[in-house]
C-alpha positions as CSV (number, residue, x, y, z in Angstrom):
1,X,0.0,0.0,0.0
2,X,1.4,3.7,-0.8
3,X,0.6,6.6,1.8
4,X,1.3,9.7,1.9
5,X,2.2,10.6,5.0
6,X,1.4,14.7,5.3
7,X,3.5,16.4,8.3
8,X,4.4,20.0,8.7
9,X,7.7,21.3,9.5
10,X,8.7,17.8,11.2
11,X,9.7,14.4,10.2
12,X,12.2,13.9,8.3
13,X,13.3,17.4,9.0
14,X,13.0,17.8,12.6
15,X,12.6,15.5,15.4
16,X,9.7,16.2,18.4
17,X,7.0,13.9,19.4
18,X,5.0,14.7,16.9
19,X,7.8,13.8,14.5
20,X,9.1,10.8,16.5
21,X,5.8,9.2,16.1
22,X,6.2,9.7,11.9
23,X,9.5,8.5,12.4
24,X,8.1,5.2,14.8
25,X,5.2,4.8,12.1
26,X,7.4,4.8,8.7
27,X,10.0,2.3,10.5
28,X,6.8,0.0,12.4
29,X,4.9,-0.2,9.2
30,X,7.9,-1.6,6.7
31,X,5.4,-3.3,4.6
32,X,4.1,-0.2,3.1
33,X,5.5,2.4,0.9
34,X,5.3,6.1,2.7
35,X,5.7,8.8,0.5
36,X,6.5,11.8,3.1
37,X,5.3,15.1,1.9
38,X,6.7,18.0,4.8
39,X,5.0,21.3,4.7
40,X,7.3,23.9,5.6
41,X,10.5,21.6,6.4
42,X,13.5,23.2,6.0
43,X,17.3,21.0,5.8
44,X,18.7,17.9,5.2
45,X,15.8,15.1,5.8
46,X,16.8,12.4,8.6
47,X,18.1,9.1,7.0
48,X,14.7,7.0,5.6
49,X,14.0,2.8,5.9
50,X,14.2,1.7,2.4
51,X,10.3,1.8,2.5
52,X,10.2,5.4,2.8
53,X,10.8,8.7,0.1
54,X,10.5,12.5,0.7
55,X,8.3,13.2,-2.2
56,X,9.4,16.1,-5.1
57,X,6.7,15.1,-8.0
58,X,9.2,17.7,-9.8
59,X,11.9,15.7,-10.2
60,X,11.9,12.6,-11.9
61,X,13.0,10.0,-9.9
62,X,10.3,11.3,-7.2
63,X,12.8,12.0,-4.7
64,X,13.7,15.2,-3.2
65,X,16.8,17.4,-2.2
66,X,16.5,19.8,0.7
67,X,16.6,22.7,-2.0
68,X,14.2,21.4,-4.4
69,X,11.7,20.5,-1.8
70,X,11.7,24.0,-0.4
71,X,11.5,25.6,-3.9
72,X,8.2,23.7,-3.7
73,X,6.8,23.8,-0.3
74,X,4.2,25.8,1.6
75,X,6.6,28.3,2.8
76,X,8.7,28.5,0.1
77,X,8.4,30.5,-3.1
78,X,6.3,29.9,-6.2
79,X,7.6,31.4,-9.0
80,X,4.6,30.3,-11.2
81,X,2.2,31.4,-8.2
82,X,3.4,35.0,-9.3
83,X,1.7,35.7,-12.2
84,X,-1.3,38.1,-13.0
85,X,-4.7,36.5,-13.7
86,X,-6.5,37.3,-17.4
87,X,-10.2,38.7,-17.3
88,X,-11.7,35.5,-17.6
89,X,-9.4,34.0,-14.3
90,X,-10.5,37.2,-12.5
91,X,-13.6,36.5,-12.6
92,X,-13.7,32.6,-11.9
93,X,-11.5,33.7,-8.5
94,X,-13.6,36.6,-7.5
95,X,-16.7,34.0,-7.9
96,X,-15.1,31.5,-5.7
97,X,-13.4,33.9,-3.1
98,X,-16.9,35.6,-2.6
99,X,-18.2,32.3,-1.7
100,X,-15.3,31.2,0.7
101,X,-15.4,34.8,2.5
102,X,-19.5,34.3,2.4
103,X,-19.4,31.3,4.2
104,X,-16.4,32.7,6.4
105,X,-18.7,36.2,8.0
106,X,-21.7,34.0,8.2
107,X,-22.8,33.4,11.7
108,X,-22.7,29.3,12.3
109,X,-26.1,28.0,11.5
110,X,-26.9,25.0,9.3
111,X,-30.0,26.9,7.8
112,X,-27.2,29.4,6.1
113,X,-25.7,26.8,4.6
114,X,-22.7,29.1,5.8
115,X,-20.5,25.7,6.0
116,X,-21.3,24.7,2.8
117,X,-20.1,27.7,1.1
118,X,-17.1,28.0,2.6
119,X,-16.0,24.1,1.4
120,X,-17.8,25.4,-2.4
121,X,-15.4,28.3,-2.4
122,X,-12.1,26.4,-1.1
123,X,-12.6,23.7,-3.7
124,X,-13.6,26.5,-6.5
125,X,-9.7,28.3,-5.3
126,X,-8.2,25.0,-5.7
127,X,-9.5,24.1,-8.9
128,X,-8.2,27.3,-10.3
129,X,-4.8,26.9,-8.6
130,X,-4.5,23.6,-10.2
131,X,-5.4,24.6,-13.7
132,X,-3.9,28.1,-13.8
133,X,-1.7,28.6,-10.9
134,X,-1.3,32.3,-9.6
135,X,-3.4,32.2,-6.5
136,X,-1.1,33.6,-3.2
137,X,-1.1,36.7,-5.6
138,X,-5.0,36.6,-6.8
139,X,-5.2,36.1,-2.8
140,X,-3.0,39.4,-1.3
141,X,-4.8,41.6,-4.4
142,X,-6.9,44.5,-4.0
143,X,-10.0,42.3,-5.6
144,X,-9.8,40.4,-2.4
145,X,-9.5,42.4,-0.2
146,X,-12.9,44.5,-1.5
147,X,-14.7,41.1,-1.7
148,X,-13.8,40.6,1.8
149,X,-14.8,43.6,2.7
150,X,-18.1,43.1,0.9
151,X,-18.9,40.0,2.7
152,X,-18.2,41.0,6.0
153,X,-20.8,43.5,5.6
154,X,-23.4,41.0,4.1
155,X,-26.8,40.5,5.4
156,X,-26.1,37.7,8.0
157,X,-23.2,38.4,8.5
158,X,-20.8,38.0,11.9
159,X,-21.1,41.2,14.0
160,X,-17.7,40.9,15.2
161,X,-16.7,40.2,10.9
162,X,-19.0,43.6,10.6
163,X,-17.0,45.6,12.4
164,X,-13.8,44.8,10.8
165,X,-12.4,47.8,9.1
166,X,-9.7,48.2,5.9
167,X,-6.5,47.2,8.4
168,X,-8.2,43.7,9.7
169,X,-9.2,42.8,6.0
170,X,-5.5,43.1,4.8
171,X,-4.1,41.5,7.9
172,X,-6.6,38.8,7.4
173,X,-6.3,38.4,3.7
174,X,-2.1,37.8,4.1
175,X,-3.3,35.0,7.0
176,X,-5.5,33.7,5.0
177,X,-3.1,33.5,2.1
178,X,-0.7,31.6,4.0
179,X,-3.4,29.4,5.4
180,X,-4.4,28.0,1.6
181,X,-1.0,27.7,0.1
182,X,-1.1,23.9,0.1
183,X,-3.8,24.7,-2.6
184,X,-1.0,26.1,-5.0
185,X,1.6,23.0,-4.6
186,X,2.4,21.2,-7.7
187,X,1.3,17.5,-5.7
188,X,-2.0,17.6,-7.1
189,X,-1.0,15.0,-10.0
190,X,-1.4,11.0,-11.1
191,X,2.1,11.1,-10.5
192,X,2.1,12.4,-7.1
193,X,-0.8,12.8,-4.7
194,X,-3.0,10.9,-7.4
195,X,-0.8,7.6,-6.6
196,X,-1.4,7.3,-3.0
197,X,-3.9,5.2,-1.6
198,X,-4.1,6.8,1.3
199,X,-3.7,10.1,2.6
200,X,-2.5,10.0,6.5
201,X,-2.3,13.5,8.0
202,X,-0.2,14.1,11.0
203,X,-2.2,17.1,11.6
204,X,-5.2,18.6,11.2
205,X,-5.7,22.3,10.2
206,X,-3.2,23.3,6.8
207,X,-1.2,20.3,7.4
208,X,-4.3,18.3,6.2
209,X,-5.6,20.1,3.9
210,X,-3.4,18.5,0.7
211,X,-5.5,15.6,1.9
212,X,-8.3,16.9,1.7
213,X,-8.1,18.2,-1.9
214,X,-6.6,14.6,-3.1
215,X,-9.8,13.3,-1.7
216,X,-11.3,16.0,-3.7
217,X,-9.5,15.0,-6.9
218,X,-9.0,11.5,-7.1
219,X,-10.9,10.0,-4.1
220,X,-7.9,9.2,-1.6
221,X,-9.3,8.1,1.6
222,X,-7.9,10.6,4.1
223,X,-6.7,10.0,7.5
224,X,-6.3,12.6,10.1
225,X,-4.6,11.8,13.5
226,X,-4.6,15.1,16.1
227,X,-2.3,14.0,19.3
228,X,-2.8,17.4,19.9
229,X,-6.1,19.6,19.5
230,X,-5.0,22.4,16.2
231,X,-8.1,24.5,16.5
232,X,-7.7,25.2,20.2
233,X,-4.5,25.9,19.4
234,X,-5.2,28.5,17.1
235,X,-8.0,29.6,19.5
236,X,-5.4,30.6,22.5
237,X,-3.3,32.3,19.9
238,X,-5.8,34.4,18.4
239,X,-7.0,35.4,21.7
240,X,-3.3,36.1,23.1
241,X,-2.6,37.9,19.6
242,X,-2.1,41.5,19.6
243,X,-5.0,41.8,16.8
244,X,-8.3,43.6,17.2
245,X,-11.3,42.1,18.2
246,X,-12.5,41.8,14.5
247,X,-9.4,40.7,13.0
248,X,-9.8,37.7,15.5
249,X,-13.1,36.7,14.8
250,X,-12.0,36.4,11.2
251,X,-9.0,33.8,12.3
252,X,-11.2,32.0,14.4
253,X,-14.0,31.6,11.6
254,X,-11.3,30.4,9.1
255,X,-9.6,27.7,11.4
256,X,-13.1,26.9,12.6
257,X,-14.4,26.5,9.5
258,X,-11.5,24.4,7.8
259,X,-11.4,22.2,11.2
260,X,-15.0,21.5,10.4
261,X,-14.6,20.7,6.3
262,X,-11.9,18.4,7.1
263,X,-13.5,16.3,9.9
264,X,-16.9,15.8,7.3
265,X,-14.1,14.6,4.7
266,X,-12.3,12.5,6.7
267,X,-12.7,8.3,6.5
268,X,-11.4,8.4,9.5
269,X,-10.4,10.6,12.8
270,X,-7.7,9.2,14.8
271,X,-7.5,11.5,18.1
272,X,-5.1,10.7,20.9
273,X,-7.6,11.1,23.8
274,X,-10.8,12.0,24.5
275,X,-10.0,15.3,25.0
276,X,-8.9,15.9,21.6
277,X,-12.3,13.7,20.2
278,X,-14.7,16.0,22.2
279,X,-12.8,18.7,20.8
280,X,-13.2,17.1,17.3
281,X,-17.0,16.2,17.9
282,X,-18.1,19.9,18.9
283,X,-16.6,21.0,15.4
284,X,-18.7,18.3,13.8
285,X,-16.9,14.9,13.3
286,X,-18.8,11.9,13.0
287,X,-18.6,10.0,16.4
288,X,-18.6,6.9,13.8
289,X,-15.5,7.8,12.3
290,X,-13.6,8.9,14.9
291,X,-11.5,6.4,16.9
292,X,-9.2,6.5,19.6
293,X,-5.2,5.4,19.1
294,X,-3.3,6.6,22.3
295,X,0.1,7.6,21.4
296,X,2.8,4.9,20.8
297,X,5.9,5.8,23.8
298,X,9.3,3.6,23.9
299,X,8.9,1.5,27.4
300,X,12.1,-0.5,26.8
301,X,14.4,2.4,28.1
302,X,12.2,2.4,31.7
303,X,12.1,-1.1,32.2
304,X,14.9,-1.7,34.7
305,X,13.5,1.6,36.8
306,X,9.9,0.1,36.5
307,X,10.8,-4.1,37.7
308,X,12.6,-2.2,40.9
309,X,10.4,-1.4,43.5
310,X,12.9,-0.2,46.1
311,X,14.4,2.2,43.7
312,X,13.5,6.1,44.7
313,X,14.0,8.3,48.1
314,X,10.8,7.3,50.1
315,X,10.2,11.7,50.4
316,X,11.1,12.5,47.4
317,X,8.4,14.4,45.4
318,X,9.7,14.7,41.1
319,X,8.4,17.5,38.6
320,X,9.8,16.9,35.1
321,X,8.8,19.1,32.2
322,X,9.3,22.1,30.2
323,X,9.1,25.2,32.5
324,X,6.6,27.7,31.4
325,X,3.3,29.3,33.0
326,X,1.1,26.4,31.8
327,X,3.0,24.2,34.4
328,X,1.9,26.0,37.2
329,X,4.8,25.7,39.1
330,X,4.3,28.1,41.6
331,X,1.1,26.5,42.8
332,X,3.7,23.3,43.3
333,X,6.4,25.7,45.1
334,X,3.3,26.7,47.6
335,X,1.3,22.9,47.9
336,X,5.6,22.2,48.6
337,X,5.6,24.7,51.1
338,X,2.5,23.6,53.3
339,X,4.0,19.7,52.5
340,X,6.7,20.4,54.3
341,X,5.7,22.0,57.0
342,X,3.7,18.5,57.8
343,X,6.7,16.7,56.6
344,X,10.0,18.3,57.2
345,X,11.8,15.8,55.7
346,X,10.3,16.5,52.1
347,X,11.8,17.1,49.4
348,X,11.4,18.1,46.0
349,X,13.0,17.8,42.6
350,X,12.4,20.4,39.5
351,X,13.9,18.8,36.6
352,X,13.2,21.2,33.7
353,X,13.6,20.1,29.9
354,X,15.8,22.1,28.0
355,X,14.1,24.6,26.3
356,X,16.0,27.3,23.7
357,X,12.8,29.7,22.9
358,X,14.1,33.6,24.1
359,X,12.7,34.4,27.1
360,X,11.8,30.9,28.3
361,X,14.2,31.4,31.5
362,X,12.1,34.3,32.6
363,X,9.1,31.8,34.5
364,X,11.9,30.2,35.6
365,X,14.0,32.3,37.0
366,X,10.2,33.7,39.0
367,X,10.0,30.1,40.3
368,X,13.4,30.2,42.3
369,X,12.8,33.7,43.6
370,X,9.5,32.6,44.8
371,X,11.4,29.3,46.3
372,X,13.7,31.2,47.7
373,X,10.9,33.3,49.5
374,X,9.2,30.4,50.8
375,X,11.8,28.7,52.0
376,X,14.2,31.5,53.4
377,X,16.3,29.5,56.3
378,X,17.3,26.9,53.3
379,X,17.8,29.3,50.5
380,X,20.7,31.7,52.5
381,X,22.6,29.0,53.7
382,X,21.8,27.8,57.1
383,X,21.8,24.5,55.9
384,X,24.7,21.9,54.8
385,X,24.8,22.4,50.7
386,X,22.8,20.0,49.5
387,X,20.4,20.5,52.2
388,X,17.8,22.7,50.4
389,X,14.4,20.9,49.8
390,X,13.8,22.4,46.6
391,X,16.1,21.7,43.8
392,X,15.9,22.9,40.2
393,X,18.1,21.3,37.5
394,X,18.4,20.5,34.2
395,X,17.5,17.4,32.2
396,X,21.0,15.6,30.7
397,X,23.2,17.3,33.8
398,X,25.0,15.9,36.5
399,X,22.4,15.7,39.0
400,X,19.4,14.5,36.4
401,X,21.5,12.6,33.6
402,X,18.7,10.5,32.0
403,X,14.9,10.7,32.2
404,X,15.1,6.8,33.7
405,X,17.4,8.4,36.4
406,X,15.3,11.3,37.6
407,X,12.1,9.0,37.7
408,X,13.9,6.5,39.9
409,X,15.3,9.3,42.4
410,X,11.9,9.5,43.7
411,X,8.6,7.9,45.5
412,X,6.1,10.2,43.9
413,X,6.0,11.9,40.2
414,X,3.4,15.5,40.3
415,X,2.2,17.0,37.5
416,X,0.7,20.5,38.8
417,X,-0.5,21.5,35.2
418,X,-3.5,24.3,34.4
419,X,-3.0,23.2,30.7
420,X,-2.2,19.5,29.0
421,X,-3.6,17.8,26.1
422,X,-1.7,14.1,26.3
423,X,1.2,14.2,29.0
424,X,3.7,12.2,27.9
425,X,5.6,12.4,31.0
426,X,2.8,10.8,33.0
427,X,3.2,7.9,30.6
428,X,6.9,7.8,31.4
429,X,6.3,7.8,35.0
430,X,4.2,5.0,35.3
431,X,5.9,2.7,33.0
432,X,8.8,3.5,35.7
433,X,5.8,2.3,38.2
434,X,5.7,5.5,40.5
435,X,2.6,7.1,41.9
436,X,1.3,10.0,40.3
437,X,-0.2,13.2,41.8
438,X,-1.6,15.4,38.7
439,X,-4.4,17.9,38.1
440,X,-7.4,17.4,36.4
441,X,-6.3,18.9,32.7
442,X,-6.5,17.7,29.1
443,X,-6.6,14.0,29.4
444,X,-5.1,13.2,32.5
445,X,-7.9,11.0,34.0
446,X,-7.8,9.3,30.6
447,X,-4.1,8.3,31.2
448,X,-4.1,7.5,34.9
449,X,-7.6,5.8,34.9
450,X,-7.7,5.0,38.8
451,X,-3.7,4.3,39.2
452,X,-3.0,7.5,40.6
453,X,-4.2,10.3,42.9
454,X,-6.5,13.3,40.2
455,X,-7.2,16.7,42.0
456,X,-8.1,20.3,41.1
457,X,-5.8,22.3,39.3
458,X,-4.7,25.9,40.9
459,X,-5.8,24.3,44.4
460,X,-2.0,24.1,46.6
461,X,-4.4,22.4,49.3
462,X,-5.3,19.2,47.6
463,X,-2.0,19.1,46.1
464,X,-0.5,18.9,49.0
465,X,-2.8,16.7,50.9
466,X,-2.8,14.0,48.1
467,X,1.1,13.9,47.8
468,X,1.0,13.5,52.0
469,X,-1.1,10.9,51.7
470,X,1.4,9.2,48.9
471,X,4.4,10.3,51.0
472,X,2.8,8.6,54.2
473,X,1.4,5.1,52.7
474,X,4.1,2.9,51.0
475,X,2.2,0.2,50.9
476,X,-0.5,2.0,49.0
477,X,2.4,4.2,46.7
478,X,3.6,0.5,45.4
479,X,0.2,-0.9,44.6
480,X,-1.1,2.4,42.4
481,X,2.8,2.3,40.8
482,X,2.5,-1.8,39.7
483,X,-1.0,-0.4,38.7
484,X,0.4,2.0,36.6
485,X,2.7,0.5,35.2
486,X,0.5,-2.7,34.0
487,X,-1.8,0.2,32.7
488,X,0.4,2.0,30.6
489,X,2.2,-1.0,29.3
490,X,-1.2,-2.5,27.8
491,X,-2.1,0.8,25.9
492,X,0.5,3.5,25.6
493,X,3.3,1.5,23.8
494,X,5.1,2.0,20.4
495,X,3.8,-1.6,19.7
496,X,0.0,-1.3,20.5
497,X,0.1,2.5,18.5
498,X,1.7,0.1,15.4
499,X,-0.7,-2.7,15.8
500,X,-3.8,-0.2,15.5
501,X,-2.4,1.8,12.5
502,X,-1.8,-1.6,10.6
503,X,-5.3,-2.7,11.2
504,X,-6.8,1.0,10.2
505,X,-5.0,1.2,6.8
506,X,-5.7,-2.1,6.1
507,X,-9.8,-1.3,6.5
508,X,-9.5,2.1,4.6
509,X,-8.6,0.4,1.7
510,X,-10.7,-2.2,2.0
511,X,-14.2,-0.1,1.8
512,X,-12.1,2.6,-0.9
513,X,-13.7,2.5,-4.1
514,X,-10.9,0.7,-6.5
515,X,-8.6,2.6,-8.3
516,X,-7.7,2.3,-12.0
517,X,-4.5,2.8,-12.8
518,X,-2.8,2.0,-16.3
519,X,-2.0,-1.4,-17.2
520,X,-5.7,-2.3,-15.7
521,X,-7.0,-2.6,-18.4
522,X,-4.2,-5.8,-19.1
523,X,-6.4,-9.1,-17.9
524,X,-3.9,-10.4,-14.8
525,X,-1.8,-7.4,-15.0
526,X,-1.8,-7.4,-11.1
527,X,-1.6,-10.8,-9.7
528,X,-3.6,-10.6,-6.2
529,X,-0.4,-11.6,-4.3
530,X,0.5,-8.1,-4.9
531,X,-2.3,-6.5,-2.8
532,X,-1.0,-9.1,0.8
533,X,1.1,-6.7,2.6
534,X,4.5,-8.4,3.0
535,X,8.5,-8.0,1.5
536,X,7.4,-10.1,-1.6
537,X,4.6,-8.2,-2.9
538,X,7.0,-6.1,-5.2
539,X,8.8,-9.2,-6.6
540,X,4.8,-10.1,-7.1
541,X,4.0,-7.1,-8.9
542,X,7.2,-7.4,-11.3
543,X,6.5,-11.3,-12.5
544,X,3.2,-11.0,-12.8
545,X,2.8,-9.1,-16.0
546,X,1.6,-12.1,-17.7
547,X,-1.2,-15.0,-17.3
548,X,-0.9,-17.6,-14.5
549,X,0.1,-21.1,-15.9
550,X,-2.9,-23.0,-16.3
């Protein structure tokens, strides 16, 4: 089976979890061909399996240097996308942008049909990019930015798109440029897009749309898999963005709008959680075609920590995790504070990921004055070095060398969170069998389902009580950590993420509608060996260009 796997400015360009699970799939999954199509990566690719291809439809053996696949993708430039539209292509775009930016303004009700022209007018854009090219410049023009302006002050329209004056309609016509420049890539051909079988996005949002418009143009089943939720996402950033009110109603409506069109397309809708599938369901995915697939995590590398059930300091409390205000580490520092005033012989480890974004030291740097504040006697020194409860380090240093390492050091592993979708480092700690403290965000309670201790976030008091209560019981800290472990080891492993995948592709293409390619019109001209997953199917394909013996 051919897929092609869409991903945006990851794998094979970049590694992160979103790109290590490409990376876990194209390497799992050896008997299929993945044909890896990276919007916006930027590089040299990571070494590929043999079953595996960055895809360049412009070149002719179909695989692509780092400077030809930039000349061609999302972010990169178009020289053909440059050129002026005649009377006659004026016309087709204005027709379809008026019904894009229709459905856009339109308040969200079925009777408007508001959704429906907003898919009409994204397919009509498309069509004309594939046939004429040109349509990031039709896009930023002056004709689009009156027909904007006309539909925002349609009957029916949003009042918040009402208000938006001549500065929000350029700001939103260059978003919404770079938002639909998938529609202008040169993938859209027999050779390329047109040979997959399946589309599997890694993404939803613009990384899926390329899927979306080979399901438009040749039927592709599309696949969508969100480990993370991409409208929300958008959501908090429009609402932290420095944009007026109107200009962000305008954002929202696109991203709502193309979340929406893409979860109606989809064959299927593979969320990570039930967060992200309530998420998925509220912006109109079928609950029929959406099915959970947790998250595939290496457990091999915490297996000795996990099988030792003396390992950790029986008071020793562990935060692991990239230090930033969604952490909510100060409500930790002061649950911490109140824990060891019950428990003097406490103490607690901050083990923060390494993080090179500017200004990502400056919550950290809050946290250990406000440490230093709560615990004053420690902090100047009237203790032996070494003696302070509170420790902040760094993952891969001396004191926290390995992720295995820091898990052991401890009895108890808190996650103090205001905002999660799936925490991997949950996972982590209870394939190394500790107790977990967390707050109830994202999909925590789907994770720790009964093995561990759930309370409030931004509540220091129940924090503190519940890790007591861990700190105190031993014999009840082992049983929830074997608990754990067992749990997470049954459905949040690389090998259970593979197994599902296998079986889903394998059903897409059984209810897709069947293909017809050249040479099928040649009686035998695919033996049916060739369609059984396996090494040989290839060697199949070559020797069976003739009829079977008799």
């Amino acid at each position: 089976m051919r897929i092609g796997l869409l991903t945006e400015g990851g794998y094979p360009y970049a590694i992160g979890e979103s790109a290590l699970w490409c990376e876990r799939l194209v390497h799992g999954l050896g008997q299929h061909q993945f044909d890896l199509y990276a919007l916006g990566g930027t590089g040299t690719p990571r070494p590929l399996p043999p079953n595996a291809r960055v895809a360049d439809p412009g070149s002719p053996e179909g695989n692509a240097t780092a400077g030809s696949l930039l000349e061609r993708t999302v972010f990169g430039a178009h020289r053909a996308a440059r050129r002026a539209y005649g009377r006659r292509e004026r016309r087709r775009f204005t027709d379809a942008f008026h019904q894009l930016a229709l459905g856009l303004c339109a308040e969200d009700d079925a009777a408007t049909g508001s959704d429906g022209a907003f898919a009409a007018g994204l397919y009509a854009l498309a069509e004309l990019a594939r046939e004429r090219g040109g349509l990031p410049g039709a896009l930023r023009s002056d004709d689009a930015v009156r027909t904007l302006e006309s539909a925002c002050r349609a009957p029916g329209a949003r009042r918040g798109a009402a208000a938006a004056g001549l500065p929000d309609h350029l700001a939103f016509a260059e978003h919404l440029e770079r938002t639909l420049r998938p529609l202008s890539l040169d993938w859209y051909t027999e050779e390329a897009l047109g040979a997959a079988d399946l589309c599997h996005a890694a993404a939803g949002g613009t990384t899926a749309l390329p899927g979306l418009l080979a399901k438009r143009f040749f039927g592709t089943p599309l696949l969508v898999t969100e480990y993370g939720v991409q409208l929300r996402s958008h959501y908090l950033a429009a609402a932290g963005a420095d944009g007026s009110p109107p200009l962000r109603t305008l954002l929202a409506a696109l991203h709502g709008r193309l979340a929406s069109e893409i979860y109606r397309q989809a064959a299927l809708l593979t969320p990570g959680n039930a967060h992200t599938r309530r998420w998925q369901e509220k912006c109109g995915a079928d609950r029929a075609r959406t099915r959970t697939v947790h998250p595939g995590m290496a457990a091999d590398r915490f297996a000795e920590v996990g099988e030792d059930e003396e390992s950790g300091d029986p008071a020793t409390l562990v935060w692991v995790g990239r230090v930033d205000p969604a952490k909510d580490l100060i409500a930790l520092l002061h649950a911490f504070h109140e824990i060891r005033a019950r428990q003097p012989d406490a103490r607690l480890r901050i083990v923060a990921v390494p993080v090179r974004e500017p200004g990502a030291g400056a919550y950290l740097t809050h946290c250990k004055g406000l440490a230093a504040q709560l615990f004053p006697d420690e902090a100047t020194g009237a203790h032996a070095v070494g003696e302070n409860p509170v420790t902040f380090e760094e993952l891969g240093g001396p004191e926290a060398p390995t992720l295995e390492d820091t898990y052991a050091s401890g009895a108890v592993v808190v996650l103090s969170s205001v905002v999660e979708g799936f925490p991997a480092g949950l996972v982590e700690a209870m394939f190394c069998a500790r107790a977990t403290v967390s707050t109830d965000v994202g999909a925590v309670v789907e994770i720790i389902g009964g093995t561990g201790l759930v309370v409030p976030p931004r509540n220091p008091r129940a924090l503190a009580d519940a890790c007591l209560a861990l700190l105190r019981d031993p014999e009840r800290r082992h049983r929830l950590g074997a608990a754990a472990r067992a749990r997470a080891l049954e459905l949040f492993t690389v090998e259970q993420n593979l197994a599902a995948f296998r079986g889903i592709y394998l059903e897409l293409l059984s209810h897709a509608p069947v293909r017809h390619r050249p040479g099928d019109g040649v009686p035998f001209a695919h033996p049916a060996e060739a369609h059984v997953p396996g090494s040989w199917a290839q060697q199949a394909v070559a020797a069976g260009t003739g009829a079977p013996d008799a």
